[in-house]
N, C-alpha and C positions, 0 to 999 in steps of 0.2 A: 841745867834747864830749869825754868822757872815754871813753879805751878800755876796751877789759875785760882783766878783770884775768888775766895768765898764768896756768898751773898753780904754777911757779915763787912768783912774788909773792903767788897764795892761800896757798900751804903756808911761807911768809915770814912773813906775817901769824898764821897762826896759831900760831905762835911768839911772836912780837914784842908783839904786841897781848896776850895775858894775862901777859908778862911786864913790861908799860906795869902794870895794873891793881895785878898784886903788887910793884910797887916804891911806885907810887904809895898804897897800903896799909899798906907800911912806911915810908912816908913817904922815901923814899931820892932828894932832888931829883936830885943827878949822873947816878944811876941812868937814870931815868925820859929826863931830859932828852937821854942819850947814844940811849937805844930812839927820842925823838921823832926823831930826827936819822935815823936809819937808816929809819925808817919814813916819812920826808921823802923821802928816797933813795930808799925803793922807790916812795912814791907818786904823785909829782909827776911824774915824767914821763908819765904815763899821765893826766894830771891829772885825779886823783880828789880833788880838794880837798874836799871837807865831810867825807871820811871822814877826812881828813888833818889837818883840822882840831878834826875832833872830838879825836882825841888828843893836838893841841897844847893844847886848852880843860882836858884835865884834868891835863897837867903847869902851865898856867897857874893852875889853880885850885887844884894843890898850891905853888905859890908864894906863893898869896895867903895858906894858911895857916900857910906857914914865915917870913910877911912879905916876901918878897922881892919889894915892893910894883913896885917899876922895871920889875925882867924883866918882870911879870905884864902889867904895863901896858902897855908896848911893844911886848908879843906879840900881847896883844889888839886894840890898835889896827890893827898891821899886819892881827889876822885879818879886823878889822870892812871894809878897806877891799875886801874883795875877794868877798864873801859876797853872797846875794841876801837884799833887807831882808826878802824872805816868808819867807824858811827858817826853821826851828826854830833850826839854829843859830844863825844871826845873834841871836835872841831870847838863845838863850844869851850869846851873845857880848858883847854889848851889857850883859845884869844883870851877868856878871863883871866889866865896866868898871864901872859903877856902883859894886860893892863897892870894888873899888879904893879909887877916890874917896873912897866916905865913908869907907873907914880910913883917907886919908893926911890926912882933915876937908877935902876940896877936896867940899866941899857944891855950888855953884855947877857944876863939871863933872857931877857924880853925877846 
């Protein structure tokens, strides 16, 4: 069970997280990827993972369109293994594996 979130790490987030979106907008991987990390930092111990993961999905999801088909894939996996299959994200989770795939033509896993 996840705790709640400090004052602290709300007014962290609200920082962090629309500065995820306008990177992710300019397309800036490093950018983005260095915000997921920090935003890992604040969230995991408190483990708020599906919101944690929702911003790893959309740095994943700017991978898949810069190709950076490996990271993409590897993030996603790790995320699928720890998600619950009902969630919405998982749904997510899972179609972004599928794109993967069929860009990299691995049909058969897709």
């Amino acid at each position: 069970m996840n705790e709640p979130l400090s004052e602290k790490q709300k007014e962290r987030l609200r920082i962090l997280e629309p500065k995820l979106n306008n990177a992710i907008t300019l397309q800036n991987f490093e950018v983005a990827k260095d915000i997921v990390i920090d935003l890992q930092t604040l969230l995991r111990p408190t483990n708020h993972m599906p919101r944690l993961i929702q911003s790893k999905n959309k740095l994943y999801e700017l991978a898949i369109e810069l190709n950076k088909l490996d990271f993409a894939i590897n993030g996603l996996l790790s995320n699928e293994k720890v998600l619950n299959q009902k969630s919405r994200i998982y749904l997510e989770t899972i179609s972004l594996i599928a794109i993967c795939y069929l860009r990299t033509k691995n049909i058969p896993l897709a």
